[in-house]
C-alpha positions as CSV (number, residue, x, y, z in Angstrom):
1,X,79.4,28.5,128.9
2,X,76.1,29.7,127.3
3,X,74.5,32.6,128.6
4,X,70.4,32.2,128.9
5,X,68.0,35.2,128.9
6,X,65.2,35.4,131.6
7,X,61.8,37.8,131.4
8,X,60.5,38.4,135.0
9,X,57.2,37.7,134.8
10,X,55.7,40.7,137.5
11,X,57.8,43.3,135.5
12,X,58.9,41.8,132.3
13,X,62.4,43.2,132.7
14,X,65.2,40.6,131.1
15,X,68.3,38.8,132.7
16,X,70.9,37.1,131.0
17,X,72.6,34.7,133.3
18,X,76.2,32.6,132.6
19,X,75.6,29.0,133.1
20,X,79.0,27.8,134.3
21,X,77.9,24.1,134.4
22,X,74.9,22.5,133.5
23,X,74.4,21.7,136.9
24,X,74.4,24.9,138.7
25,X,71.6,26.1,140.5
26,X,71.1,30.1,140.6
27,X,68.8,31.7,142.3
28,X,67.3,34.8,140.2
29,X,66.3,38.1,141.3
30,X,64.4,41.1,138.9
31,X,67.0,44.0,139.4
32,X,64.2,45.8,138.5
33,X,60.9,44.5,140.8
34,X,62.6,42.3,143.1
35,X,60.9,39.2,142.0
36,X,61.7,35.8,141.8
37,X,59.8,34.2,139.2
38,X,60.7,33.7,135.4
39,X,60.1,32.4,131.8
40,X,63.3,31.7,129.6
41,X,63.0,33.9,126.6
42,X,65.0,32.6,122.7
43,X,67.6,35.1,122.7
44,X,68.2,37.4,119.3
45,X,71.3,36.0,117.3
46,X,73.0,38.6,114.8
47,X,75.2,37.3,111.6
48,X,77.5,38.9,109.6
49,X,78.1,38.4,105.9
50,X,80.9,39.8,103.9
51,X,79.7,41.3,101.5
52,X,83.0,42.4,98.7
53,X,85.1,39.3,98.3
54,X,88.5,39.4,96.9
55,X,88.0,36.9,94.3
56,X,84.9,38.6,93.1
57,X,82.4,35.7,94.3
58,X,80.3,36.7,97.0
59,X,77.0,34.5,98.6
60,X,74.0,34.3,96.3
61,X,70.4,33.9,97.6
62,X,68.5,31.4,95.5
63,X,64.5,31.7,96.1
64,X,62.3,28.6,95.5
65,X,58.4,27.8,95.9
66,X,58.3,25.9,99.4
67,X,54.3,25.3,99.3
68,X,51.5,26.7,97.4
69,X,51.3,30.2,98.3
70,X,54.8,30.6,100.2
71,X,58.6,30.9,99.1
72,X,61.7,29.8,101.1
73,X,65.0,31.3,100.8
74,X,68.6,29.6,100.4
75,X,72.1,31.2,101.4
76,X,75.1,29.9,99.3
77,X,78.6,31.2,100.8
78,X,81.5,31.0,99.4
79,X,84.2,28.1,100.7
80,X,81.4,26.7,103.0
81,X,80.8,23.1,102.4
82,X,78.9,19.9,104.3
């Protein structure tokens, strides 16, 4: 059941609404204006990474050139494999 995040577009107050199905219709409100029309917004994400490990090996960040001018970043973590 994902929950979505709304800005109101009068106010620019956010909603998150609870999608029960993908087929649901809802009918938003601004709690804060009153009105009725909206543009999703990405939502923020938070992660958490443990950072003491019992057997002493923790995630290491490995940076590489990506393009001329830029670098890109690569997470290793410990017992995660594809």
């Amino acid at each position: 059941m994902p929950i979505y995040e709304f800005r109101c577009v009068k106010c620019g107050n956010i909603e998150e609404v609870l999608f029960i199905s993908s087929k649901e219709e809802i009918k938003l409100h601004c709690n804060q204006c009153g009105g009725e029309e909206f543009e999703r917004i990405v939502s923020r994400t938070s992660h958490f990474v443990k950072t003491s490990f019992s057997s002493g090996e923790g995630p290491s960040l490995t940076s590489r050139s990506c393009s001329p001018g830029s670098s890109c970043s690569t997470i290793t973590l410990p017992g995660y494999t594809k």
